[in-house]
C-alpha positions as a printed Julia matrix, in Angstrom:
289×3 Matrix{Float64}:
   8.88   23.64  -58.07
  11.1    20.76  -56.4
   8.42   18.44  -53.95
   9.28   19.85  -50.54
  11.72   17.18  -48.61
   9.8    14.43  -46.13
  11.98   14.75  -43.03
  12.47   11.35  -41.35
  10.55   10.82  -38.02
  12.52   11.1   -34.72
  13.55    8.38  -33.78
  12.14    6.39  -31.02
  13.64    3.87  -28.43
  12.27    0.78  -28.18
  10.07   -0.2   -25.42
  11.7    -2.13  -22.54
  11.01   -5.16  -22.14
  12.73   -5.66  -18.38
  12.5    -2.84  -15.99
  12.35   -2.49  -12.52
  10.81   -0.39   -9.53
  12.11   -0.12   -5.59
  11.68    1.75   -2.42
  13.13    1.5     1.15
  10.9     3.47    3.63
  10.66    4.16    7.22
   7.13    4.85    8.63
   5.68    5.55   12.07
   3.31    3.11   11.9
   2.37    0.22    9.55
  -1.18    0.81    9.09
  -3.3    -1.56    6.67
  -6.84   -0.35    5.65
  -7.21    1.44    9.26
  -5.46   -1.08   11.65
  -1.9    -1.12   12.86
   0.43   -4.28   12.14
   3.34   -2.69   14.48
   1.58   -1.56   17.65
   1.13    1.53   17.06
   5.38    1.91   16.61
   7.28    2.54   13.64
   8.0     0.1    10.52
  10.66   -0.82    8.43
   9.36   -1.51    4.79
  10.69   -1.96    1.63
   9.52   -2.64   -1.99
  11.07   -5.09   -5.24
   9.39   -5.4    -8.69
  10.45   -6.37  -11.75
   8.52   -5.5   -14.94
   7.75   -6.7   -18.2
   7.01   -5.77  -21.83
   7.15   -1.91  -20.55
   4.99   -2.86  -17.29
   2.2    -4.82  -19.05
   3.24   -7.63  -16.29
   4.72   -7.5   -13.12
   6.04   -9.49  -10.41
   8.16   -8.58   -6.99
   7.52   -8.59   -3.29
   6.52   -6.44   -0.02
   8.47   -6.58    3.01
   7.17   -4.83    6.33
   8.05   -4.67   10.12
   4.9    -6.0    12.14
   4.25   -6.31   15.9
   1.31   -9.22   15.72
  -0.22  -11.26   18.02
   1.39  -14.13   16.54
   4.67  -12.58   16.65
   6.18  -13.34   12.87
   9.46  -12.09   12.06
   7.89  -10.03    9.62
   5.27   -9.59    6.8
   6.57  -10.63    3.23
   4.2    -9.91    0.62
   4.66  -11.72   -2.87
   2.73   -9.8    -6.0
   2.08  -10.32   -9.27
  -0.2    -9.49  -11.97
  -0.43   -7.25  -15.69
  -1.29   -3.67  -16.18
  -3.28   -2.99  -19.47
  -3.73    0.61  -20.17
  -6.12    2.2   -22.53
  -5.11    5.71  -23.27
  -6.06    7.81  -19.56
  -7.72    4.79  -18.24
  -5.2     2.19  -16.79
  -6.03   -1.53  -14.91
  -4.31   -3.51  -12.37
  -5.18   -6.92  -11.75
  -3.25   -9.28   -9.62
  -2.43  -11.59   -6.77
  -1.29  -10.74   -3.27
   0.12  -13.7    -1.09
   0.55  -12.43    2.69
   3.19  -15.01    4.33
   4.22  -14.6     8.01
   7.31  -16.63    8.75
   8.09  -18.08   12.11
   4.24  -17.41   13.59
   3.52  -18.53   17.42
   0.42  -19.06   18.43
  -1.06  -17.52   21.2
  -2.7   -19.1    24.12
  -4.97  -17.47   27.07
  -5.68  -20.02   29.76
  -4.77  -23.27   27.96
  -6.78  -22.16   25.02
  -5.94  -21.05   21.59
  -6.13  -17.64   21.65
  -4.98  -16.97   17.78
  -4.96  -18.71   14.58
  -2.1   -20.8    13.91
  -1.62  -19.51   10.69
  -2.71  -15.83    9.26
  -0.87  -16.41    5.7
  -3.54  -15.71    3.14
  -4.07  -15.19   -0.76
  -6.08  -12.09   -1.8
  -7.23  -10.93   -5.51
  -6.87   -7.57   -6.51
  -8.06   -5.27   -9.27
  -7.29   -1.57   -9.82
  -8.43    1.12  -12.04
  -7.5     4.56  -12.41
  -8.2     7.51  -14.54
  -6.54   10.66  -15.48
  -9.09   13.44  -15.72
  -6.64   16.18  -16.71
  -2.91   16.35  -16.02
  -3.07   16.77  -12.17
  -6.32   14.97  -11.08
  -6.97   11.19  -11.23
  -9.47    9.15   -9.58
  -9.8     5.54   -8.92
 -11.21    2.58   -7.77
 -10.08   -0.08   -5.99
 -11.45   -3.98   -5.19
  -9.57   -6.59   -2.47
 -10.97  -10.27   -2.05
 -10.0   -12.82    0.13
 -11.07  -16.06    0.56
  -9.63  -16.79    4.12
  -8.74  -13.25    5.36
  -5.68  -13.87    7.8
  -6.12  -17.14    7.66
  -9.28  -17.48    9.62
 -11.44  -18.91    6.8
 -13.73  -15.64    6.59
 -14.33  -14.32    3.61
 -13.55  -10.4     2.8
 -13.43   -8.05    0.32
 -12.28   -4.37    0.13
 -13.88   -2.18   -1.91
 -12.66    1.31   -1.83
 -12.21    5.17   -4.26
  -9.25    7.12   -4.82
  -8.6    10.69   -5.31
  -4.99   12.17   -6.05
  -4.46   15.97   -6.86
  -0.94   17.58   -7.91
  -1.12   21.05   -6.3
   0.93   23.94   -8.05
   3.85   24.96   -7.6
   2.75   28.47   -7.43
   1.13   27.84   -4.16
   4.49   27.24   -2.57
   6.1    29.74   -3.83
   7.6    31.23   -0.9
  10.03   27.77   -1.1
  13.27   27.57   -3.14
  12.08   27.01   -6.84
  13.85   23.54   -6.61
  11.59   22.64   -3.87
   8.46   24.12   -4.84
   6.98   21.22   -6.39
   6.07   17.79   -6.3
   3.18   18.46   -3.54
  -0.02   16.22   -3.89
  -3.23   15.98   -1.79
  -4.79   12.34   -2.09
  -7.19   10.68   -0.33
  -8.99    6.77   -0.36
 -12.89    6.04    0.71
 -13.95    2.49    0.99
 -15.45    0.01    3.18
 -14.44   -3.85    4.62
 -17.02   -6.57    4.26
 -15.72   -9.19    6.48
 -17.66  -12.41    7.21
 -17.04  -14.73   10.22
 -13.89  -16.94   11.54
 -13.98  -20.07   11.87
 -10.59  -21.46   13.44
  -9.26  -23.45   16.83
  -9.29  -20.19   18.58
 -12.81  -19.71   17.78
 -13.7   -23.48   18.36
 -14.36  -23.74   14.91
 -17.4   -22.21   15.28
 -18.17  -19.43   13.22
 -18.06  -16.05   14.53
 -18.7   -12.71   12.86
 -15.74  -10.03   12.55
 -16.76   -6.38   11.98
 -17.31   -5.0     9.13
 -15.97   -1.71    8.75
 -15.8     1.84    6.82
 -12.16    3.48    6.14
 -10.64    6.14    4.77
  -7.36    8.27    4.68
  -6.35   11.73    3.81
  -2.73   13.24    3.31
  -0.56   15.48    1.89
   2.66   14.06    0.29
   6.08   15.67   -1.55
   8.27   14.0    -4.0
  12.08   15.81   -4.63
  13.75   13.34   -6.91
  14.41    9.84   -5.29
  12.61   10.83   -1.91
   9.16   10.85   -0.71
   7.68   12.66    2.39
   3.6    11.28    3.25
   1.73   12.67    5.99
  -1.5    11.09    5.99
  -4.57   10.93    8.6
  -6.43    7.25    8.83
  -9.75    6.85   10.17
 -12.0     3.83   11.0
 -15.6     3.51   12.25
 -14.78    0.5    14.45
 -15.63    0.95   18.17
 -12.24    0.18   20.4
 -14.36   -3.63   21.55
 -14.71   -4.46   17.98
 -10.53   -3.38   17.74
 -10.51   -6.09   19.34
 -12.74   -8.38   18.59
 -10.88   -7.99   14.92
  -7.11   -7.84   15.5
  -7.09  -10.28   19.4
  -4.42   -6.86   20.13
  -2.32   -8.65   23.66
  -2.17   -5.43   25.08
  -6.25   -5.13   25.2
  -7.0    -8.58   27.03
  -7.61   -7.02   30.09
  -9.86   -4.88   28.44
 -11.29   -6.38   25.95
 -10.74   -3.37   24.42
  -7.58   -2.22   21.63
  -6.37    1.5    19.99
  -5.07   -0.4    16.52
  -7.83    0.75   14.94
  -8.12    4.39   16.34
  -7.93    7.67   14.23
  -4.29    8.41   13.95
  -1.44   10.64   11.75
   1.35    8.72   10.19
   4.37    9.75    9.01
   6.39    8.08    6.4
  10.08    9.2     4.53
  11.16    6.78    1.34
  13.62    6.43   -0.64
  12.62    5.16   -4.23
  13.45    4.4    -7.74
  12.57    2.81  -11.19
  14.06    2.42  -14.41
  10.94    4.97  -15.92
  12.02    7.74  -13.11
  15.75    7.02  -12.34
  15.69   10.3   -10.76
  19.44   11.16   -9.68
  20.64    7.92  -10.64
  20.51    9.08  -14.52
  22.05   12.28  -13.33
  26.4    12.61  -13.69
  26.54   13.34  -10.31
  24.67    9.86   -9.05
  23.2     9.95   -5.7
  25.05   13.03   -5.12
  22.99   15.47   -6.83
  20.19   14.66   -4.01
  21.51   17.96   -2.45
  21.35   20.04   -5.6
């Protein structure tokens, strides 16, 4: 009998070696590791990357609506760094710079009351796992040589959980809309050492260290994404301010930034891995369908 025929494997496209990844995304409050950057209001934010070789490197920028002490315009974050992967487990390792353009700094009394300058440089490295199809933990680690620019060194050190909830569980919902929910969550703690800058007369002193953590529920439909997430932090409302010099708490001596809260968040997002509705015919009109 005749050798049965080899069929030809499907074929594959290539890898890309340029892609990219956005978001534009109004939140209530821009909260970073526990402690607000907009006074408690809402925040503007947005998100560029380009990547490379099918995302083993990566480079792009952060930009985010802050209410500081030292009144920037804004924060602009530039990132960049390379994501191995190795089957479920994946890596992130890269560079943060934190620039604040147009600072002012603040004086109480004739004396510096801020730094001058809270751009800093921080190190990051990510990992993450996929257990099964729906669950993946992670962990993360943050160091920083001169955190905010006050010459104290800090590092973040934190675990991530992330669970994709069926869509049988919200099944009373159009079927369209039924899924996409996830329940996530981040543990971790802030070793911070002491300042040293004019408004601490150059003499050392300590900032708090601190535990955080978040919890929320979140739902993706195509290009958007709806977060509502609880933040929590151990500090006590002095050390708030102690940590952040919040205006509103020199009275006081006391500040809320770092108070349990609920934020709120709606986005907008994309990438050339998940066009979403910008691969559909119908282009950003088939966000209603």
């Amino acid at each position: 009998m005749p050798a049965p025929k080899v069929m030809p494997e499907e074929a594959k496209a290539p890898d890309p070696l340029i892609g990219f990844a956005f978001y534009s995304q109004l939140a209530s409050d821009y909260n970073f590791r526990g402690v607000s950057q907009s006074d408690r209001r809402y925040s503007f934010q947005s998100f560029f990357e380009a990547q490379f070789f099918n995302n083993l490197a990566y480079a792009g920028f952060y930009t985010w609506q802050t209410r500081l002490p030292t009144r920037p315009d804004f924060e602009f974050d530039l990132v960049a760094g390379v994501r191995p992967v190795f089957d479920k487990l994946s890596f992130d390792l890269g560079v943060v710079y934190y620039y604040y353009p147009n600072e002012k700094q603040l004086f109480l009394n004739g004396a510096p009351f801020t730094t001058a300058n809270s751009d800093f440089i921080e190190y990051a490295g990510k990992a993450l796992y996929q257990i099964t199809p729906e669950l993946t933990v992670g962990a993360n680690v943050f160091h920083a040589p001169s955190f905010f620019g006050q010459h104290a060194v800090a590092t973040y050190v934190s675990g991530t959980l992330a669970y994709t909830l069926p869509a049988t569980w919200f099944s009373f919902l159009p079927e369209a809309y039924a899924g996409g929910f996830s329940l996530s969550g981040e543990g971790g703690h802030y070793f911070i050492g002491a300042a040293k800058t004019s408004a601490t007369g150059f003499i050392p002193v300590d900032l708090p260290s601190y535990n955080y953590g978040n919890v929320g529920i979140s739902w993706t439909y195509k290009n958007l994404l709806v977060d509502l997430r609880y933040h929590m932090t151990d500090l006590t409302k002095a050390q708030c301010f102690t940590f952040t010099g919040d205006p509103g708490g020199i009275a006081t001596g006391r500040s809320n930034w770092c108070s349990d809260t609920i934020i709120g968040s709606i986005r907008w997002q994309a990438s050339t891995s998940t066009p979403g509705v910008y691969a559909e015919p119908g282009g950003f009109l088939n966000i209603f369908k």
